[in-house]
N, C-alpha and C positions, 0 to 999 in steps of 0.2 A: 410556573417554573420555580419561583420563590418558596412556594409551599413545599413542592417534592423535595428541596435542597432543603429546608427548615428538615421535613421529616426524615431524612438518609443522615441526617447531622442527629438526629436524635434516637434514631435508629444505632446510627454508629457508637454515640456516646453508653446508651444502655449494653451495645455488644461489649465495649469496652470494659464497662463497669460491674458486667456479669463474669466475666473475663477474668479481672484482677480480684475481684471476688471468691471466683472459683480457686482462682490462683492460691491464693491467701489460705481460702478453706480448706484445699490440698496438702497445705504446706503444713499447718495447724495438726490435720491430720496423724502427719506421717513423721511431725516432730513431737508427736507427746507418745510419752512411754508407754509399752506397751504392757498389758495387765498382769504382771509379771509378778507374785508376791514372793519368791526364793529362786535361786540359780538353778537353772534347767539346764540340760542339753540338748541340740539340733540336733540331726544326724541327716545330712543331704548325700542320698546314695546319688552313685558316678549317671551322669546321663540326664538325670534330672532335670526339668524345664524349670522356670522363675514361676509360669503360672500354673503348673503344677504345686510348686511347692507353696506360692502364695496363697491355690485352696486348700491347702492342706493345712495354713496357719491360720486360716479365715475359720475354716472349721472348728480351731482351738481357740476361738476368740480371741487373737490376739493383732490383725490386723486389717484390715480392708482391701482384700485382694485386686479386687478392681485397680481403685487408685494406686496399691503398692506397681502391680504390673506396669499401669498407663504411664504413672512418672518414669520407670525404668526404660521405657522404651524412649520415652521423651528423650530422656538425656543418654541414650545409648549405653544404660549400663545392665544389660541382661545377661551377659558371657559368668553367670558365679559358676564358684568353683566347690564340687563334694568334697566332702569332710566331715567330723565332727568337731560344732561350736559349742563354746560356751554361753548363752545368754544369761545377760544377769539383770536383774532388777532397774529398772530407769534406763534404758534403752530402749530404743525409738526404732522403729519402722527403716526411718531412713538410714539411722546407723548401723539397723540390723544388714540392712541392703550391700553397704560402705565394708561389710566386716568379708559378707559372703562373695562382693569382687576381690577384696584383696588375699581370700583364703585364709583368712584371719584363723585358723581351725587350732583345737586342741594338741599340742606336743606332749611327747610321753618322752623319758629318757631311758637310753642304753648303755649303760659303762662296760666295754671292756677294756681288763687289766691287765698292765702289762706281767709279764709270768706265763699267764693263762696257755695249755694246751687250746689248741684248735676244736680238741673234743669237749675242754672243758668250755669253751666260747660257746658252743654249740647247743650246750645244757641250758646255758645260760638265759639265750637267747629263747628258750622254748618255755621259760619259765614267765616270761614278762605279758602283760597285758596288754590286747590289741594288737599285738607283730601275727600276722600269718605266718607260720611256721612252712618252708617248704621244703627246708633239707633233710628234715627229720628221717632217718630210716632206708637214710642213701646212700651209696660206697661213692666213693672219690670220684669218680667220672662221670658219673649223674650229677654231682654238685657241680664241678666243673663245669659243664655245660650248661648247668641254669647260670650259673657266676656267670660266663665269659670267658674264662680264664685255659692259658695255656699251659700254666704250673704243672708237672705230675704229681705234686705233692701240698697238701693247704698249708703244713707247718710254718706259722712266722710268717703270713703274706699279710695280715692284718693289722694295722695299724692300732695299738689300745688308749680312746680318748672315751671321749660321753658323745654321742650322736644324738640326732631327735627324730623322732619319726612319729606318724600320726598312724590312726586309727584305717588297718586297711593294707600298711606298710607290710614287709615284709619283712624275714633273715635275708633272704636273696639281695632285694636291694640296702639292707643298712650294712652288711656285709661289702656289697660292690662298693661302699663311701668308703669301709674301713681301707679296702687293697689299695684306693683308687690314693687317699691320704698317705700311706706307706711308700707307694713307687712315689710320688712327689718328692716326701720328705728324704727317703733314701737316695733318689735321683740327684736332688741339691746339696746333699753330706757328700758324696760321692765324689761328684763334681770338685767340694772344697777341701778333699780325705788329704792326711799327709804323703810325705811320700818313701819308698822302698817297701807299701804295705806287701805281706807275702798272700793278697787274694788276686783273684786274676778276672773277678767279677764282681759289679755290687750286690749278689746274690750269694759269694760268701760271706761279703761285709757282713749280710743279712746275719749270718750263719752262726758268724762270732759275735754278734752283740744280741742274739738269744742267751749264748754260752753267760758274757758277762752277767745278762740280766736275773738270769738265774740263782748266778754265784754271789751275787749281795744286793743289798738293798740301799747301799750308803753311796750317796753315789758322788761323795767325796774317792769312793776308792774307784770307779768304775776303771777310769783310764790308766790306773797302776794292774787293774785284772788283765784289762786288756793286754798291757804291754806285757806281762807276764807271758799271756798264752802268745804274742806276737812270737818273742823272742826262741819262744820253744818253737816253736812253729821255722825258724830260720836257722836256729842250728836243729832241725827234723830230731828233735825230741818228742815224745808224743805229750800229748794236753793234760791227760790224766786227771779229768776232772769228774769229778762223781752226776753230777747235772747230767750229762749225757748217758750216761750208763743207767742209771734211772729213769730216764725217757725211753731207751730202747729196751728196757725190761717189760716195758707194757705196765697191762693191768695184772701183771704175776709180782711184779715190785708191792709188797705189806708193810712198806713204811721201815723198813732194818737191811739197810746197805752192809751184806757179809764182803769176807774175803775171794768167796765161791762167786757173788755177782760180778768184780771187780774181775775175776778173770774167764767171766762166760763171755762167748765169744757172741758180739752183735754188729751190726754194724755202726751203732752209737756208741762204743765201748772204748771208750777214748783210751785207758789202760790198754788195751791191745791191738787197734787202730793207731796208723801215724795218718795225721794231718786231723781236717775238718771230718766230723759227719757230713752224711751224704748231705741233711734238711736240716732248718733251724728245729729247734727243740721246743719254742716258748714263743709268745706274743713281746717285740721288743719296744720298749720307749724311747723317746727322741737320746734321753741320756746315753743309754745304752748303743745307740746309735751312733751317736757323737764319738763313744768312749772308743767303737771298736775303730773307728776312722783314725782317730786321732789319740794313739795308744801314748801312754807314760816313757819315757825316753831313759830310765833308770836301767838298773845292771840285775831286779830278781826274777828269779825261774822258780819260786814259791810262793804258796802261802798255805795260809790254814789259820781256822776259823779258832779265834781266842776266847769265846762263850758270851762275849758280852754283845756281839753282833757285827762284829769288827773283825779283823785280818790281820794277821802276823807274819810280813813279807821276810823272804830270806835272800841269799843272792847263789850261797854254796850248800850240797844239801847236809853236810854236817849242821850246817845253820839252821836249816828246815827240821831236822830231827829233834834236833834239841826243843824245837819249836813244838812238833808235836808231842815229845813227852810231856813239855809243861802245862799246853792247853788241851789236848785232846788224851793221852795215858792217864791225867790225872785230872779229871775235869771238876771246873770249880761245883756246887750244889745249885748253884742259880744258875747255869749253865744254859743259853736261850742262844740260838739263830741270829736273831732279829734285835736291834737295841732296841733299850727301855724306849718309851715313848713319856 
């Protein structure tokens, strides 16, 4: 009896010792870098198994799929996620493992700017690398329906920041983050807007702080623009701002706002319309946003552009005229939009 308990104790002690051996020699393993001499990239298509992709990396000599598998199941970590990774030089088995649970994958960026038509976002967006393009070459209701969206019209529903999106991503859904950020931030300006504004939705809010976005870039003046077009808007003067007659001229606008634009009849044609167009015009920023909520509390129903990038507000339009003969009748030679930078 002594003898069988000596041999199961030495029995035991070698299963043990083989054990913590193996252990060790797994761990050794799957913690030395894999033979990696410059940065590569993964690319784990959607569905993909661990031990699929593990002989797929054993193939490329770079780990021992067995073991990579067997640890993963040990510790319950087989659920990764497709993507494209970066691996780079001195990475390990196991941190390759660590990268592919956490989705650790490749981000690509998307800026849209605030200004931007919805067609011009659209161009934009088909120009970048790795987004699947899917609205390419589709009228308003076929986007609509891939979006989600109940809008009749996309002008101005997109919020313009830098988004990220990976390899695989779409326009459809880096689009759905832009709408999804805009109702947010509009829903909370809204909520904190001043008060007797003349919209009766935050969907004109929307509507005027395209308008401002348009009209300058200095966004010291936003909330003087704004309050301008407010006030017109309350004694039903019309807006009469060129932004929108430019937008509703289309792709027939050549860059030279005549007298004949200013009184073609559109439905953007602020000159001959009173109130809002029907849709925002332009992509709006938080500023712009702000400004249209919380418009300048002053006494002008003008301005006009004094060449250096800036605005020359008035209150009466003898004021405004005179304004216009001095910056726009006689325009200085450095005469620019936009200030110096």
């Amino acid at each position: 009896m002594k003898a069988i308990i000596k041999w199961l104790f030495i029995l035991s002690f070698v299963a043990v010792s083989l054990a913590v051996g193996l252990g060790f020699y797994v761990k050794q393993v799957l913690d030395t870098p894999m033979a990696i001499s410059d940065v590569m990239q993964l690319e784990v298509p959607r569905g993909q198994s661990l031990i699929a992709l593990g002989n797929r990396l054993e193939r490329q000599g770079l780990l021992n799929a067995t073991l990579w598998v067997g640890y993963a199941r040990i510790v319950g970590a087989t659920k990764i996620k497709s993507g494209e990774y970066k691996i780079e030089p001195g990475l390990s088995p196991k941190q390759l493992l660590d990268k592919l649970l956490l989705g650790d994958v490749i981000r690509y960026s998307a800026q849209l700017v605030e200004g931007w038509t919805y067609g011009q976002a659209l161009q934009y967006l088909q120009s970048l690398e790795h987004l699947e393009i899917r609205l390419a070459g589709l009228l308003w209701p076929a986007q609509q329906q891939l979006l989600g969206l109940e809008e009749n019209h996309p002008e101005g529903l997109f919020f313009p920041d830098t988004y990220q999106y990976q390899k695989g991503d779409s326009d459809v859904s880096l689009l759905r983050q832009a709408y999804a950020k805009q109702q947010m931030i509009l829903t909370e300006l809204w909520a904190e807007r001043a008060e007797n504004l003349p919209y009766r939705t935050p969907y004109e809010a929307l509507i005027m702080a395209s308008i401002v976005e348009k009209e300058t870039a200095i966004d010291a003046e936003r909330e003087e623009i704004a309050g301008v077009f407010v006030r017109r808007l309350q004694k039903n003067m019309r807006l009469q701002t060129d932004p929108t007659v430019i937008y509703g001229l289309g792709q027939s606008y050549r860059g030279n706002l005549s007298r004949k634009h200013l009184t073609q009849a559109t439905a953007y044609n602020t000159y001959v319309i009173k109130g809002l167009p029907p849709t925002p015009i332009a992509l709006s920023g938080e500023r712009s946003l702000f400004a249209a909520l919380h418009p300048d509390n002053g006494t002008s129903l003008y301005f006009v552009a004094k060449g250096d990038g800036y605005h020359q507000f008035s209150t009466t339009l003898d004021e405004h005229n005179a304004a216009v003969k001095k910056f726009q009748l006689k325009r200085r030679s450095d005469y620019r939009s936009t200030p110096q930078q």
